[in-house]
Jmol script that loads the backbone (N, CA, C; Angstrom):
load data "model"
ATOM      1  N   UNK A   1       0.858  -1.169   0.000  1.00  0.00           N
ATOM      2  CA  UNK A   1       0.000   0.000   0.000  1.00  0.00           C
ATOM      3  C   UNK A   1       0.907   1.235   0.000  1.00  0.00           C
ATOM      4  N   UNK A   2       0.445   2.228  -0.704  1.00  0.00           N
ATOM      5  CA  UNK A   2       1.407   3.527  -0.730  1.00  0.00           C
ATOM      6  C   UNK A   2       1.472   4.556   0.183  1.00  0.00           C
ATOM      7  N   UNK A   3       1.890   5.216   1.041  1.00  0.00           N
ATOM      8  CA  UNK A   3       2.287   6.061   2.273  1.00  0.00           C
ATOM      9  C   UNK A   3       1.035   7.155   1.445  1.00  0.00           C
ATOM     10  N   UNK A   4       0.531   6.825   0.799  1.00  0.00           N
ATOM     11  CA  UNK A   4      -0.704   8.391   0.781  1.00  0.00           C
ATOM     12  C   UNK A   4      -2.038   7.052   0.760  1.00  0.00           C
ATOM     13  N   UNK A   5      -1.683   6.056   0.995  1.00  0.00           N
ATOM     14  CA  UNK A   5      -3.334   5.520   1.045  1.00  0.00           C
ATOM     15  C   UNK A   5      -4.796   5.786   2.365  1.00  0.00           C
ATOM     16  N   UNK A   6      -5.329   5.632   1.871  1.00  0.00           N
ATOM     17  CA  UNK A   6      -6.637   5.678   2.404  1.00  0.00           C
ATOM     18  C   UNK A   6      -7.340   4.411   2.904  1.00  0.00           C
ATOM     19  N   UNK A   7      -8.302   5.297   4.000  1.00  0.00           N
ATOM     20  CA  UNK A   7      -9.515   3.600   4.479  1.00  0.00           C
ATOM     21  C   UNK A   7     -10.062   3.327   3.185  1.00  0.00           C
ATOM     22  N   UNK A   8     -10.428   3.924   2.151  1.00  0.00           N
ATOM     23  CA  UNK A   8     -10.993   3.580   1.034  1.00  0.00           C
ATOM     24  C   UNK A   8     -10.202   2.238  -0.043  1.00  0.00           C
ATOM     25  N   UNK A   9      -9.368   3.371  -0.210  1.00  0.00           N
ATOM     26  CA  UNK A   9      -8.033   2.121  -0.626  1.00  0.00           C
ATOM     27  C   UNK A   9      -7.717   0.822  -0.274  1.00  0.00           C
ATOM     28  N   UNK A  10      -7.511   0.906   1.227  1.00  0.00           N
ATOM     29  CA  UNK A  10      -7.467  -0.624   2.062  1.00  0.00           C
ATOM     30  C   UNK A  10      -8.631  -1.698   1.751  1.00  0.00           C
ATOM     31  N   UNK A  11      -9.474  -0.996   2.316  1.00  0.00           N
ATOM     32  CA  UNK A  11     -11.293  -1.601   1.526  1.00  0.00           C
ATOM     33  C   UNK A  11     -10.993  -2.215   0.372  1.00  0.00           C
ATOM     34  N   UNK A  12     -10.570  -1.668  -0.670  1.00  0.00           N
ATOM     35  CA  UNK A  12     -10.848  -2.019  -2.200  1.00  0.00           C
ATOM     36  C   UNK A  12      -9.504  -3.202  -2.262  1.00  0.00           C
ATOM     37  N   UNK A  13      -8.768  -2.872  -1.685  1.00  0.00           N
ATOM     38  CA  UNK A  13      -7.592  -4.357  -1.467  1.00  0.00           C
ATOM     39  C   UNK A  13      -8.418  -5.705  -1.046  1.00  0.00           C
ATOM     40  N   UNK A  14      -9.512  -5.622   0.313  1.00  0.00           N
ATOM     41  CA  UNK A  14      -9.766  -6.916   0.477  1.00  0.00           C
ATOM     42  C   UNK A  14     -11.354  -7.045   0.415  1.00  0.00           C
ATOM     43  N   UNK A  15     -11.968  -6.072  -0.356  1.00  0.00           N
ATOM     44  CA  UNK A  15     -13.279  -6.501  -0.544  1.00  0.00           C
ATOM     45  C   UNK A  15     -13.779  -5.732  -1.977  1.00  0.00           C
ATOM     46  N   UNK A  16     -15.418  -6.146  -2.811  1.00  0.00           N
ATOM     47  CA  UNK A  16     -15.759  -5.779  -3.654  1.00  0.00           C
ATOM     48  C   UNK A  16     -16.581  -4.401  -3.100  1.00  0.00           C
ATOM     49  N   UNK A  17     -16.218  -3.172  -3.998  1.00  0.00           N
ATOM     50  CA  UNK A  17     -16.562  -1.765  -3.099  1.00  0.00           C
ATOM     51  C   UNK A  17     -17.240  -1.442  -4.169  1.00  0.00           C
ATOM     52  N   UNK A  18     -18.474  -0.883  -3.922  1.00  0.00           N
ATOM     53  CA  UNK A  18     -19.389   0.185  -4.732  1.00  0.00           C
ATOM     54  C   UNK A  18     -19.253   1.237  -3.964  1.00  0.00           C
ATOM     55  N   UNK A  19     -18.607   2.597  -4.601  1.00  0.00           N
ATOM     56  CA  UNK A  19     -18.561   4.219  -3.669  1.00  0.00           C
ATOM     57  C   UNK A  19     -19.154   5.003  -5.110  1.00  0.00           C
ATOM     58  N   UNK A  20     -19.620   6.365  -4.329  1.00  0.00           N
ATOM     59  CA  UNK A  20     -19.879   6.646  -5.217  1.00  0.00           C
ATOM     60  C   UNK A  20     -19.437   8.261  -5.319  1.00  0.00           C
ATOM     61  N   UNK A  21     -19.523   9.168  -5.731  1.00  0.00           N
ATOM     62  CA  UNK A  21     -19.024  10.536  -5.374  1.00  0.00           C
ATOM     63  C   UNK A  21     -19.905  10.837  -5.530  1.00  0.00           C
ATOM     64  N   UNK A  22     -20.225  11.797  -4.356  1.00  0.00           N
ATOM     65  CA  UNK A  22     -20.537  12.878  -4.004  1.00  0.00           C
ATOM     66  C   UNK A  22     -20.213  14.781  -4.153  1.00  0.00           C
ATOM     67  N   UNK A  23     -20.414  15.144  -4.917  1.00  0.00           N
ATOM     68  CA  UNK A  23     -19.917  16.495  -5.325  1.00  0.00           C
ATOM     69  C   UNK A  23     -20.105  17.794  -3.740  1.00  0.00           C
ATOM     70  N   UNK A  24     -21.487  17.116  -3.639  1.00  0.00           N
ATOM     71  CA  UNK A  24     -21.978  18.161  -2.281  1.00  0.00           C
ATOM     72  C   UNK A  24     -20.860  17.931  -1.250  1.00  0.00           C
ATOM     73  N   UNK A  25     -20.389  17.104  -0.699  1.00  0.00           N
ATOM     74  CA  UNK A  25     -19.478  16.355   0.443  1.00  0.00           C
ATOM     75  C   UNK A  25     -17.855  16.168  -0.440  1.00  0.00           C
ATOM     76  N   UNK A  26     -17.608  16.559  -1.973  1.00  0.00           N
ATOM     77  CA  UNK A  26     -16.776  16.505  -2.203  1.00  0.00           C
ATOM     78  C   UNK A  26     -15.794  15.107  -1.468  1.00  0.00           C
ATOM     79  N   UNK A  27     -16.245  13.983  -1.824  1.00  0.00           N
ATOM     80  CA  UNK A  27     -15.699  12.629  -1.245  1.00  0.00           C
ATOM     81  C   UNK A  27     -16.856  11.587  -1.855  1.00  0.00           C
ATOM     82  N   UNK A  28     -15.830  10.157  -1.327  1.00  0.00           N
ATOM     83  CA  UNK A  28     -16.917   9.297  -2.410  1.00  0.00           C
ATOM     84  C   UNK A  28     -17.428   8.728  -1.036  1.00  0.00           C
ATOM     85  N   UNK A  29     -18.396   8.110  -1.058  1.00  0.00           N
ATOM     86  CA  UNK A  29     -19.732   7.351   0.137  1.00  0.00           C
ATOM     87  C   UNK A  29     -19.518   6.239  -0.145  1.00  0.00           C
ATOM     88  N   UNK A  30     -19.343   5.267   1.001  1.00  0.00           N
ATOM     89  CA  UNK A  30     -19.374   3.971   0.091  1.00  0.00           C
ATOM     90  C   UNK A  30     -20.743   3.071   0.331  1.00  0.00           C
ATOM     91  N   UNK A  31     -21.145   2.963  -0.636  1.00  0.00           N
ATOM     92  CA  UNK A  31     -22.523   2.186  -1.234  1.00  0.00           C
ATOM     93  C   UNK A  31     -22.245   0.980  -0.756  1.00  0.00           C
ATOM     94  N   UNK A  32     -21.446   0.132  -1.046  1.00  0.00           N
ATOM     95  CA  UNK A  32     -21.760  -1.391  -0.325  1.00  0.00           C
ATOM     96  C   UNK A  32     -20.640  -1.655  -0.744  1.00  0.00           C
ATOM     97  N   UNK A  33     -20.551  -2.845   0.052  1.00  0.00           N
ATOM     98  CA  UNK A  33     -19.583  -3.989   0.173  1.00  0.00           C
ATOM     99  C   UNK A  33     -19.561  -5.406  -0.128  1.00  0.00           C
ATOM    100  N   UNK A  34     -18.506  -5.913  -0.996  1.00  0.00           N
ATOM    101  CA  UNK A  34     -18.937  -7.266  -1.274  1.00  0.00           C
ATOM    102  C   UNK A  34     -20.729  -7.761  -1.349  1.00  0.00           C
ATOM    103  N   UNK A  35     -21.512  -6.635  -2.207  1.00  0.00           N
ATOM    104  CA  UNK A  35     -22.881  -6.977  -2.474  1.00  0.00           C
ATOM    105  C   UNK A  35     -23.718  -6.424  -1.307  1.00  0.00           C
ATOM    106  N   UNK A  36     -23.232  -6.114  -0.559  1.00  0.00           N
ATOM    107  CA  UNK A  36     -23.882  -5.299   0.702  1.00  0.00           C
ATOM    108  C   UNK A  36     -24.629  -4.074   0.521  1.00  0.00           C
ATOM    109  N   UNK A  37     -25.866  -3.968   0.363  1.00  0.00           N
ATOM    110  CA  UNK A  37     -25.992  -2.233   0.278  1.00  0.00           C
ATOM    111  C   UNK A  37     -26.902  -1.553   1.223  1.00  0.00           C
ATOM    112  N   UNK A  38     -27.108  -0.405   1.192  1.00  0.00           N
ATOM    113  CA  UNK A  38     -27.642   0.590   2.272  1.00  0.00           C
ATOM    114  C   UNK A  38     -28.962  -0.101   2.140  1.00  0.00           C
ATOM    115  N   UNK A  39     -30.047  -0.657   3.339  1.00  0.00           N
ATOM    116  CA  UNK A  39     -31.139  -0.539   3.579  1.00  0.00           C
ATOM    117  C   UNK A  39     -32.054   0.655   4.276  1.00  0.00           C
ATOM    118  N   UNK A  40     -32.646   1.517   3.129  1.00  0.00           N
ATOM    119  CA  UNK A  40     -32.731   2.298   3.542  1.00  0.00           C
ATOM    120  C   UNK A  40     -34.323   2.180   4.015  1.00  0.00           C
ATOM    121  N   UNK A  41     -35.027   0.975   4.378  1.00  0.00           N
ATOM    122  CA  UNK A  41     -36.375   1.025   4.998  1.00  0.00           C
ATOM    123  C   UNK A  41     -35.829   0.959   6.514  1.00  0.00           C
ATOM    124  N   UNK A  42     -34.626   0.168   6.946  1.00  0.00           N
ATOM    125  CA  UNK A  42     -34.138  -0.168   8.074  1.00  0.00           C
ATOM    126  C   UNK A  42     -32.664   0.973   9.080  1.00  0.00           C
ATOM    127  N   UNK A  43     -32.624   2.257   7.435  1.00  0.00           N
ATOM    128  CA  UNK A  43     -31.790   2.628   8.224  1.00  0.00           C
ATOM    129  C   UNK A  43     -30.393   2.356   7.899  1.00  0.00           C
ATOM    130  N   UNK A  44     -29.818   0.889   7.394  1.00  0.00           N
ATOM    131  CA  UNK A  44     -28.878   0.819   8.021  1.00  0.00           C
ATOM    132  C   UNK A  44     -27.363   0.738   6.726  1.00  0.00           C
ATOM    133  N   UNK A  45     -26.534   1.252   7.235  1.00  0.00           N
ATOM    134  CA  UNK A  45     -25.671   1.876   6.248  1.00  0.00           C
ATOM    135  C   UNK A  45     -24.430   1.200   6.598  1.00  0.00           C
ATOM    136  N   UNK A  46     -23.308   1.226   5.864  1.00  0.00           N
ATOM    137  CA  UNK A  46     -21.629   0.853   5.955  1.00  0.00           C
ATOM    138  C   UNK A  46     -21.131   2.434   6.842  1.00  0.00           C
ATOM    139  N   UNK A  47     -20.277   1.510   8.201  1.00  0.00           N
ATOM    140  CA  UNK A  47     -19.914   2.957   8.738  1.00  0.00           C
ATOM    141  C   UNK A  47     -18.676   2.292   9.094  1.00  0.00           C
ATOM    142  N   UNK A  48     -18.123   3.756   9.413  1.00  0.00           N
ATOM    143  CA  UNK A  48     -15.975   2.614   9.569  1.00  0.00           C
ATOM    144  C   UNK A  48     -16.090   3.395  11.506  1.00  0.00           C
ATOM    145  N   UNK A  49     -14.974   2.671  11.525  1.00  0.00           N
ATOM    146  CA  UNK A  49     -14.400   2.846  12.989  1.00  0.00           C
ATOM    147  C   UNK A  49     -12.668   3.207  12.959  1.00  0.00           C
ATOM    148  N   UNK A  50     -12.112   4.129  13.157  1.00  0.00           N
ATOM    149  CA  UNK A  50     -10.368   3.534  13.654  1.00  0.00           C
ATOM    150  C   UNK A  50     -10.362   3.410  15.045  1.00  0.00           C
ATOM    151  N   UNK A  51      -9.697   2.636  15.484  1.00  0.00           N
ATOM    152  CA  UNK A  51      -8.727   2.482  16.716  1.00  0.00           C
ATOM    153  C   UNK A  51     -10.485   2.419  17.680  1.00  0.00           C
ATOM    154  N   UNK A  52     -11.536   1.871  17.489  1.00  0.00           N
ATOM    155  CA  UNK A  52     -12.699   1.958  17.840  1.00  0.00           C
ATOM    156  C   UNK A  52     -13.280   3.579  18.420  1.00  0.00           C
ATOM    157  N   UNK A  53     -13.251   4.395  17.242  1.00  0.00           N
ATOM    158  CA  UNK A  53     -13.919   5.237  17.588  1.00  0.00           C
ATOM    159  C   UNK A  53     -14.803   5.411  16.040  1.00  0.00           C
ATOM    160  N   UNK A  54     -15.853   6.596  15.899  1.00  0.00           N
ATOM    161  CA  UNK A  54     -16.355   6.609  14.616  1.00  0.00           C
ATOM    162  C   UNK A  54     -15.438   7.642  14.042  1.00  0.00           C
ATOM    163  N   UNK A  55     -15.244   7.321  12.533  1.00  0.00           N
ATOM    164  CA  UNK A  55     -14.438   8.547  11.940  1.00  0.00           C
ATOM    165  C   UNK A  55     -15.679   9.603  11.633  1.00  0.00           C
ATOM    166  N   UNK A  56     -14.753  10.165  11.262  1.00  0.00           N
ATOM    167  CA  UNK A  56     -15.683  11.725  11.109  1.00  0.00           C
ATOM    168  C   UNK A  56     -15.352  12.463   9.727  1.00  0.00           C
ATOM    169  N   UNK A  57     -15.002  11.617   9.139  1.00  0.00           N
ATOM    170  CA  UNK A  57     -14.828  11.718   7.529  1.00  0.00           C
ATOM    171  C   UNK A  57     -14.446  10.787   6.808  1.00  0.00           C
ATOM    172  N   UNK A  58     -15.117  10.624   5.532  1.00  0.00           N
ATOM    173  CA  UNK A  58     -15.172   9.592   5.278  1.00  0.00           C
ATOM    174  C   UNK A  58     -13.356   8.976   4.775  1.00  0.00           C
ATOM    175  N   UNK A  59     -14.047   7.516   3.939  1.00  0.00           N
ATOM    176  CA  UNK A  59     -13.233   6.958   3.754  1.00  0.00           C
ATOM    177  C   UNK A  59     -12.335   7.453   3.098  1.00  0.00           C
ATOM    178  N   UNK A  60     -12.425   8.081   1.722  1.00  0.00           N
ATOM    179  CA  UNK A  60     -11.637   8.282   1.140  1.00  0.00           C
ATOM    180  C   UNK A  60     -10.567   9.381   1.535  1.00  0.00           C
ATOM    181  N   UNK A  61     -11.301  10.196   2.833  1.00  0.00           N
ATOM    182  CA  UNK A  61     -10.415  11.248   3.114  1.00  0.00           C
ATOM    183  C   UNK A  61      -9.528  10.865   4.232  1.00  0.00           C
ATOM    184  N   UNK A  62      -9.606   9.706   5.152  1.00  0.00           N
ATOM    185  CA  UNK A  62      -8.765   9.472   6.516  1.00  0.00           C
ATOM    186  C   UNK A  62      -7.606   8.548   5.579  1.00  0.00           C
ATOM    187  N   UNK A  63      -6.673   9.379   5.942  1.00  0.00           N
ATOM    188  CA  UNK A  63      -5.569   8.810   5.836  1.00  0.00           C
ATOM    189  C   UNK A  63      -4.515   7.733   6.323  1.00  0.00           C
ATOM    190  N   UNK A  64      -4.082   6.295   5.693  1.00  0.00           N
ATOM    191  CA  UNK A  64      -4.065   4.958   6.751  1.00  0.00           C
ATOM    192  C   UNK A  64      -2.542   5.662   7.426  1.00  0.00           C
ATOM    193  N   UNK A  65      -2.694   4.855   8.698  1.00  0.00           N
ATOM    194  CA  UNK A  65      -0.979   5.086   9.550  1.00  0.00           C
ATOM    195  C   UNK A  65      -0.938   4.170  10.269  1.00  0.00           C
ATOM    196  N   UNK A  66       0.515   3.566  10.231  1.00  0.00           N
ATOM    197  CA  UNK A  66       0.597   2.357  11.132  1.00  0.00           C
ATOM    198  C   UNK A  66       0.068   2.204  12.250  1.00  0.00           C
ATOM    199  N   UNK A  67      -0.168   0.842  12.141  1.00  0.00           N
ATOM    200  CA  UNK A  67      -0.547   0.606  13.761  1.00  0.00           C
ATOM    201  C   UNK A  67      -1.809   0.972  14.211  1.00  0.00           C
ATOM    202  N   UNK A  68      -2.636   1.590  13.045  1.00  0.00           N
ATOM    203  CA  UNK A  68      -4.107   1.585  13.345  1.00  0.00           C
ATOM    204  C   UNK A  68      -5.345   0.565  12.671  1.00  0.00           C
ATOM    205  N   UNK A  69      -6.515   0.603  13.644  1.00  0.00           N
ATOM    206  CA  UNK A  69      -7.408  -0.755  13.373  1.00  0.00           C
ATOM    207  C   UNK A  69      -8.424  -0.160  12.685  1.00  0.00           C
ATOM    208  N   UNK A  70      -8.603  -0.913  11.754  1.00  0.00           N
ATOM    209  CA  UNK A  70     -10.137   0.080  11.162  1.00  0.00           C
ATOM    210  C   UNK A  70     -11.110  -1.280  11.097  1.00  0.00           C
ATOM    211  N   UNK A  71     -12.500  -0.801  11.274  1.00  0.00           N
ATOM    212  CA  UNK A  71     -13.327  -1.553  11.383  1.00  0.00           C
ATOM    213  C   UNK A  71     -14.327  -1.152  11.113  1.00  0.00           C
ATOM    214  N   UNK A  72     -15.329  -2.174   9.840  1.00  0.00           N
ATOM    215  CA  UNK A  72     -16.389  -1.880   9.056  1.00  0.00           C
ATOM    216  C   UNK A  72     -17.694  -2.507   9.602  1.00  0.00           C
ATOM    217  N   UNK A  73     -18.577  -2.369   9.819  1.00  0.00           N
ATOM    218  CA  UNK A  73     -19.525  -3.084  10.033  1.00  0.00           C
ATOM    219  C   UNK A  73     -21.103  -1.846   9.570  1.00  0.00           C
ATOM    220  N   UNK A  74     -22.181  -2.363   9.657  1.00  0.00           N
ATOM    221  CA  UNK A  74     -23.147  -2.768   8.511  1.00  0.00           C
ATOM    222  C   UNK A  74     -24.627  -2.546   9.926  1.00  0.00           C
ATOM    223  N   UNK A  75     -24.761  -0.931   9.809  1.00  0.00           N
ATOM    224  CA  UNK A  75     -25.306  -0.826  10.902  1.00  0.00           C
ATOM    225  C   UNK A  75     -26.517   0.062  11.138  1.00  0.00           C
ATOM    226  N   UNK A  76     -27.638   0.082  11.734  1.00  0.00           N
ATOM    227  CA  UNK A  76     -28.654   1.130  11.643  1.00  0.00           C
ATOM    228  C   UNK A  76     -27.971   2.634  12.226  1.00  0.00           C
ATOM    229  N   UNK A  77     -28.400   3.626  11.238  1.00  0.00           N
ATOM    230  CA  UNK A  77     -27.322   4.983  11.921  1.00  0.00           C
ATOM    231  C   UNK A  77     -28.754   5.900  12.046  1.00  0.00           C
TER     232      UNK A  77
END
end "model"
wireframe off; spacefill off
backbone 0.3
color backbone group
């Protein structure tokens, strides 16, 4: 992985990613995962975590650094 990668980037290494851009938010959203997508009668969306907290921007903009945990899960927000 290259010293400018992204949570987005990492994602697309070990899973199938639908993102999509966003012009308003200037960043891409990611739509689903390995066939996963937003249920939006239930709410529930792809949200990331580092080091178990929520990020606060998305994927494509947090930048990866050693030694940190990121974690995806598939959740009512």
């Amino acid at each position: 992985m290259s010293t400018n990668a992204t949570v987005l980037d990492a994602l697309r290494v070990v899973a199938k990613v639908n993102a999509t851009y966003w012009e308003f938010f200037q960043s891409f959203i990611v739509d689903g995962i390995n066939d996963v997508f937003p249920d939006f009668a239930q709410n529930k969306f792809w949200l990331f975590a580092v080091d178990g907290e929520r990020a606060l921007v998305s994927a494509d903009q947090y930048m990866l650094e050693d030694g940190i945990q990121i974690q995806w899960t598939y959740e009512a927000y």
